[in-house]
C-alpha positions in Angstrom: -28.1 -3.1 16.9 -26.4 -3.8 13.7 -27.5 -1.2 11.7 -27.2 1.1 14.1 -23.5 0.5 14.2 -23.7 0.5 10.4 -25.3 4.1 10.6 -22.5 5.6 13.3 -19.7 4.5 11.0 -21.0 5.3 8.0 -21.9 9.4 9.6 -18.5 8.9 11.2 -17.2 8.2 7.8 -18.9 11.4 6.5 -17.4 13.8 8.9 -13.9 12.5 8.9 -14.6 12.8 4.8 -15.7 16.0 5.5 -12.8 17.6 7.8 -10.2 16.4 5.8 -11.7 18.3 3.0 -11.7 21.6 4.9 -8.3 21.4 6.1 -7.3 20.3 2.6 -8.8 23.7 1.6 -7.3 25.5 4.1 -4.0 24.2 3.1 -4.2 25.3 -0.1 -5.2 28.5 0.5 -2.2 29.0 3.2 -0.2 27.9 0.2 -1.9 30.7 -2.0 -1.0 33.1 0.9 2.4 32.0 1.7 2.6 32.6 -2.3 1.5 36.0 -2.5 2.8 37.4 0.6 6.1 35.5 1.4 7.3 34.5 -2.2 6.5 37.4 -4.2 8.4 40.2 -2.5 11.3 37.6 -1.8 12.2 36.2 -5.2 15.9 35.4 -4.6 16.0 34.3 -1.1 15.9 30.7 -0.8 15.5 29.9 2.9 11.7 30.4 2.8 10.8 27.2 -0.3 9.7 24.4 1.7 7.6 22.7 -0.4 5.8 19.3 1.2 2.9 17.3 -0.1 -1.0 17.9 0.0 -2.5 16.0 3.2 -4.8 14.3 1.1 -2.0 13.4 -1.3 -0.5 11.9 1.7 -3.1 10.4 3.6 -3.9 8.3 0.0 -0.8 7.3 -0.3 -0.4 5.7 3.3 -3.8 3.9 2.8 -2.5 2.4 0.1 0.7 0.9 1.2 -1.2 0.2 5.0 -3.5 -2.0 2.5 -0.4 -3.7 0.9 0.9 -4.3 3.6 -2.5 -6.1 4.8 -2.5 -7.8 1.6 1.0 -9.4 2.2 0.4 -10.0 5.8 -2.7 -12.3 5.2 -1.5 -14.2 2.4 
């Protein structure tokens, strides 16, 4: 029964792994587009630069503070 478990997180693991890949990708090309389409005939105007971090960028950065936080909580 344990290994089972074992095997459903580690496949869960993989597709989480695997979705945040694709909609890392599919951020970046939105970005490319947004690029191309909305910055390039709009140099001056202003209101449209938004920039905000990659998801992945972000997600790694809240592991690693949740896991500080751990670290100080169980010491």
């Amino acid at each position: 029964m344990d290994l089972f478990i074992l095997i459903i997180v580690f496949v869960a693991g993989f597709i989480i792994k695997y979705l945040i890949d694709i909609i890392s990708s599919m951020n970046d090309e939105l970005r490319e587009i947004k690029r191309k389409c909305v910055f390039a005939p709009i140099k001056d105007n202003l209101r449209f630069k938004k920039f905000t971090k990659k998801p992945v960028d972000k997600i790694n950065a809240d592991i690693t503070e949740n896991m500080k936080y751990l670290k100080n909580y169980f010491d």
